[in-house]
matplotlib code that plots the C-alpha trace (Angstrom):
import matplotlib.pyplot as plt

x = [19.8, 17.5, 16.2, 12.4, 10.4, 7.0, 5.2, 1.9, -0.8, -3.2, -6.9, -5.3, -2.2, -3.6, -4.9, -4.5, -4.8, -2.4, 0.1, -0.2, 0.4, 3.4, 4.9, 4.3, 5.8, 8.8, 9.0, 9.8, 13.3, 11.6, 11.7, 8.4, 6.9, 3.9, 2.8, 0.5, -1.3, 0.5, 3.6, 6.9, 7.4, 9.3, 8.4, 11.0, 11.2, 11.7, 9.0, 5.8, 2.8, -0.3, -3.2, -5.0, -8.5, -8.0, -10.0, -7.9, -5.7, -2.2, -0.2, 3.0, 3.2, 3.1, 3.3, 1.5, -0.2, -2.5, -6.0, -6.6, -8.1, -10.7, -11.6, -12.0, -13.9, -16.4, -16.0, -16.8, -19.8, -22.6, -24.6, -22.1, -20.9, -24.3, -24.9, -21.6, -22.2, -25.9, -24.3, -21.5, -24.1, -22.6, -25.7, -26.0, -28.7, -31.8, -31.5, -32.5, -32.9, -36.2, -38.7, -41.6, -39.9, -38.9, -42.0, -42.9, -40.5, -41.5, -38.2, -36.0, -32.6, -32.0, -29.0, -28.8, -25.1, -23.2, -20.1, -21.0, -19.5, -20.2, -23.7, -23.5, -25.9, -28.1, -32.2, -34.1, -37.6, -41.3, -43.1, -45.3, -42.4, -40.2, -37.6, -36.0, -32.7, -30.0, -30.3, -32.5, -31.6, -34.0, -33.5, -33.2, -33.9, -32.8, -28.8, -25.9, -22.8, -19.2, -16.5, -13.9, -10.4, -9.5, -6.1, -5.6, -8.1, -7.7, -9.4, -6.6, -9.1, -12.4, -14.6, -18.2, -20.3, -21.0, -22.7, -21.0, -23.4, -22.7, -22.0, -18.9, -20.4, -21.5, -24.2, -25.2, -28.3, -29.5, -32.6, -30.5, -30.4, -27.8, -24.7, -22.0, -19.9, -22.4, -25.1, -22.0, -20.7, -17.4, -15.6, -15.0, -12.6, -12.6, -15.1, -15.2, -15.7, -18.4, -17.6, -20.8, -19.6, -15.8, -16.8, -19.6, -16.5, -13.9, -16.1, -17.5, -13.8, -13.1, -16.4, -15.1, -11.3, -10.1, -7.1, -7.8, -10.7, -12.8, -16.1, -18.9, -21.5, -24.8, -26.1, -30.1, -32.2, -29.0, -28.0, -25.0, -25.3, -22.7, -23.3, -20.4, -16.2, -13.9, -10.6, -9.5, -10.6, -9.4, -7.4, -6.8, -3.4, -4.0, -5.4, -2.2, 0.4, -2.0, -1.5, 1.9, 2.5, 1.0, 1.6, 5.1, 5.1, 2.9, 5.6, 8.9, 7.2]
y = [-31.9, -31.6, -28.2, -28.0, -28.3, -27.5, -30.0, -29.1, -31.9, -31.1, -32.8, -32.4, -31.5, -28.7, -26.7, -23.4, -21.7, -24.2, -23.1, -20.0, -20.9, -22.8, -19.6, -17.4, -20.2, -20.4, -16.4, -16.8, -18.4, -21.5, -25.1, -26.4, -29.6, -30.2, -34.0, -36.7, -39.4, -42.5, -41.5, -41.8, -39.1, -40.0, -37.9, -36.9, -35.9, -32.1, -32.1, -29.6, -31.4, -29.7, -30.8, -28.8, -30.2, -33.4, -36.3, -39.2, -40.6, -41.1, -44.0, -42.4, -42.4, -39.1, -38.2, -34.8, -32.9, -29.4, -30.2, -34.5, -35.9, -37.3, -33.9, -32.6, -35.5, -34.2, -30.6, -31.4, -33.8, -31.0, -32.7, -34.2, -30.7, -29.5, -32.0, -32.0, -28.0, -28.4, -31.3, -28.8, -25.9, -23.8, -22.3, -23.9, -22.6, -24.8, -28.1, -31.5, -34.3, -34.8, -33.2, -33.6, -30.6, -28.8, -28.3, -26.5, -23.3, -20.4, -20.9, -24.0, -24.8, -28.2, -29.4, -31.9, -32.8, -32.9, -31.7, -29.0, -25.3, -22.0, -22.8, -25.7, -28.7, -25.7, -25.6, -22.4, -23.9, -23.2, -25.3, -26.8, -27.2, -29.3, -31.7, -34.6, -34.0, -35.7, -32.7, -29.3, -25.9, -22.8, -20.0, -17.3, -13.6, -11.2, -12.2, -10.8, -13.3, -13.7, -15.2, -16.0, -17.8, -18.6, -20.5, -21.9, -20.1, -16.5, -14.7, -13.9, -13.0, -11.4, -10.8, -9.6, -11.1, -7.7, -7.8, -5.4, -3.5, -2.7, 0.8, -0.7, 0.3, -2.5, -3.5, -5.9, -7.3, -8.9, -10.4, -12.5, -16.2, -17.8, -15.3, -16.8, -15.6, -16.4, -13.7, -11.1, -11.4, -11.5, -10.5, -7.3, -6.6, -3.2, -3.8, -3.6, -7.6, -7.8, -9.6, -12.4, -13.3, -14.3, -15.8, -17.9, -18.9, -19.6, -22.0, -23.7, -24.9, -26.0, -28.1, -30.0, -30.6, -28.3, -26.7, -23.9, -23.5, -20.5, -20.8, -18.9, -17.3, -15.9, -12.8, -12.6, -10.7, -10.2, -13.8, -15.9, -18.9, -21.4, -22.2, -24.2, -24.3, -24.9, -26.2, -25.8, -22.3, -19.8, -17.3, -13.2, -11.9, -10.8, -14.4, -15.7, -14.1, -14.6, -18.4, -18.5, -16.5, -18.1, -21.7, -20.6, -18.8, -22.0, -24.5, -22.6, -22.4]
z = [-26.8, -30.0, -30.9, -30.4, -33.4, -33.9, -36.0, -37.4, -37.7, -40.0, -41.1, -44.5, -46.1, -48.2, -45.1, -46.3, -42.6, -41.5, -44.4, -43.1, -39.3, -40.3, -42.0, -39.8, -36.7, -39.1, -39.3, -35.7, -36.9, -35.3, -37.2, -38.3, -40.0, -40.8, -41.2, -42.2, -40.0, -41.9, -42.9, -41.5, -39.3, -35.3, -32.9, -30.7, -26.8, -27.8, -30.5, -29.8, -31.6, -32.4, -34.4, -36.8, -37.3, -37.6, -35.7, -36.7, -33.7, -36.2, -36.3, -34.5, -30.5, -29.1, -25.3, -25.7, -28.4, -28.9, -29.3, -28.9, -31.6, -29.5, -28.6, -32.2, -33.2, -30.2, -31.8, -35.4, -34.9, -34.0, -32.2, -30.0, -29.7, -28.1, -26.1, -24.4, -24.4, -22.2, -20.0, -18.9, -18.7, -21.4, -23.9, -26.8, -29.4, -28.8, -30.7, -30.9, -33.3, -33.1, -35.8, -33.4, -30.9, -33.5, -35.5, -32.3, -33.0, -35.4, -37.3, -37.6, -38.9, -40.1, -40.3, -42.9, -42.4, -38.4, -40.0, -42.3, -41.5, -43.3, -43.6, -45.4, -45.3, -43.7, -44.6, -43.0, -42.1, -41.2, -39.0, -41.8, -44.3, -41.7, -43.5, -42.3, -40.7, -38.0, -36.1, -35.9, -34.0, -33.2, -35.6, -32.9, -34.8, -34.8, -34.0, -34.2, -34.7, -33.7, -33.8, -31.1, -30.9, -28.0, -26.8, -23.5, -21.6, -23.2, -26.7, -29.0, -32.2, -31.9, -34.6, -35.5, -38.5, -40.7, -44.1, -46.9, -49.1, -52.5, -51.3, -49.4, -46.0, -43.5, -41.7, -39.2, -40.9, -37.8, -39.5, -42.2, -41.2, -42.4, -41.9, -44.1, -47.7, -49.5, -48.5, -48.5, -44.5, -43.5, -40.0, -38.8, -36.5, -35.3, -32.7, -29.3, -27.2, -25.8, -22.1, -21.9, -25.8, -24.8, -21.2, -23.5, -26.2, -23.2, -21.3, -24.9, -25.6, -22.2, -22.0, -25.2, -24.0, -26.2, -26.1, -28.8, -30.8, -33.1, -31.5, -33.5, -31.0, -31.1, -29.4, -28.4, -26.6, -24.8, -24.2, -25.8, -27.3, -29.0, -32.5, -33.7, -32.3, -35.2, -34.6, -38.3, -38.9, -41.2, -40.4, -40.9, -40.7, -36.8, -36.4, -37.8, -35.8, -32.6, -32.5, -33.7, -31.1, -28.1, -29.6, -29.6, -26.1, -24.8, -25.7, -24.5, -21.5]

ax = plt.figure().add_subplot(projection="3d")
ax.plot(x, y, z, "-o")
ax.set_aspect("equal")
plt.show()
């Protein structure tokens, strides 16, 4: 019988967090291939599949694969995200597509594109300065943000949105909007999970069918909301050898 290989479907070949996963899956003395949607790669009975991010169903069979493509196509389109999110009763941050309802919040996020991440396609709005948009969410102040990778059911990478002053030391800036690169944030690790933040990120990728995702989540007023699940993510070292690890305990089990 065929040695297992793992073969890493990615929503494109340059995927530097899949690059990364691959190495680290191969570190493991384990054979790995990563492949495109059109080319001429068999699958066979021993292979372990997983896709990276992509939403394109490929044109090789498979029997079984990590994340369905139908799933992530659910996961990147945002408003198909929160609407699947409210039907399953999981807390999404307020949205809706329709300017009317949201030129009724203090502070609105539009959301100019439904596949944008790391704030992009992002507008911060007032009421009276409302522009058009496929869908708007409630800019809920002050936050603090997370982010959560979860496989199968259990978090593997936790991580807390901090904003690094000049001085070097961080901050959580709660009352900064839009908590990406650009305005200085990255994720700190060495905090402790907080328990309604996991549950909220576990249940977010089961509502979409997924079997791993990095969901980013909002904390206010002591609630949890859902603001977007990646299935592409980038990775830290830890975040690395966490999914090559449980991909790799996953399939040999």
């Amino acid at each position: 019988m065929p040695s297992m290989r793992f073969i890493l479907y990615p929503y494109k070949m340059g995927s530097e967090s899949c690059k990364q996963l691959a190495s680290a899956i191969k570190a493991n003395g384990k054979t790995v291939v990563r492949v495109h949607p059109d080319r001429n790669y068999r699958p066979r009975n021993s292979d372990f599949i997983v896709n990276w991010g992509s939403t394109h169903e490929p044109n090789w069979a498979y029997a079984d694969i990590l994340n369905r493509p139908s799933a992530v196509a659910n996961a990147v389109d945002k408003l198909k995200t929160f609407q699947i999110l409210k039907q399953a009763e999981v807390r999404p941050v307020p949205f809706t597509p329709d300017p009317q309802e949201a030129s009724n919040w203090p502070l609105i996020c539009a959301r100019l594109v439904l596949n944008g991440h790391s704030g992009q396609g992002i507008r911060v709005c007032k009421p009276e300065s409302l522009v058009q948009a496929p869908l708007y969410t409630m800019m809920l102040t002050p936050s603090e943000e997370y982010r959560v990778h979860v496989f199968k059911g259990e978090v593997i990478d936790y991580a807390k949105k901090m904003q690094r002053l000049p001085d070097g030391t961080v901050t959580a800036a709660d009352h900064v909007h839009i908590k990406n690169s650009d305005n200085g944030f990255e994720f700190i690790r060495d905090v402790s999970p907080r328990e309604g933040v996991c549950k909220r990120a576990i249940e977010a990728v089961n509502a979409l069918g997924l079997d791993f995702g990095a969901v980013d989540v909002i904390r206010h007023k002591d609630k949890s909301y859902v603001l977007e699940v990646g299935t592409a993510a980038g990775l830290s070292p830890k975040g690395v050898q966490a999914y090559a690890q449980k991909i790799i305990e996953y399939a040999e089990n």
